[in-house]
C-alpha positions, 0 to 999 in steps of 0.5 A, spaced: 508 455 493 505 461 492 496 462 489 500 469 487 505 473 487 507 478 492 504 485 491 507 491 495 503 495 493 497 493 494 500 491 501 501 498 504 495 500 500 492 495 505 495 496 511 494 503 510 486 503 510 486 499 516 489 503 519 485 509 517 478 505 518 481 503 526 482 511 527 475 512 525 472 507 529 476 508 536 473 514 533 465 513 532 466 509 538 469 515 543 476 511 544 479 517 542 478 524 538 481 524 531 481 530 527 480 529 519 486 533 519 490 526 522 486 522 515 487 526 510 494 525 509 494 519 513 490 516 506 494 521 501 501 519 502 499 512 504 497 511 497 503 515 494 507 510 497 504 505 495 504 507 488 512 508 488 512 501 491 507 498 486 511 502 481 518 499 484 516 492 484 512 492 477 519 495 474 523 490 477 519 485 475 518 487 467 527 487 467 527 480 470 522 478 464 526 482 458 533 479 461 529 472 461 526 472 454 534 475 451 538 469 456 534 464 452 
């Protein structure tokens, strides 16, 4: 049994500062040279996405709690 319910949003969110975090770090430490130009919309449309997932999900969620409360 799931503690909570799975949240996309918040997932790719996730997943999409991780990334970002890494790149900067192999950065500070002189792995690699990342120009703040790969970050900026590496963040910006890693949170639009994840703002149309979360979106998704808490659309398909609240159609499936109304067809619940008319079915009983």
């Amino acid at each position: 049994m799931w503690r909570h319910e799975f949240q996309p949003g918040r997932f790719i969110s996730g997943l999409v500062l991780i990334t970002a975090g890494v790149l900067y770090a192999g950065d500070a430490t002189g792995e690699w040279h990342m120009p703040w130009l790969v970050a900026v919309p590496l963040v910006v449309g890693g949170l639009a996405i994840a703002a149309v997932a979360g979106l998704v999900a808490h659309t398909v969620r609240s159609g499936r709690r109304d067809g619940d409360d008319a079915v009983g």
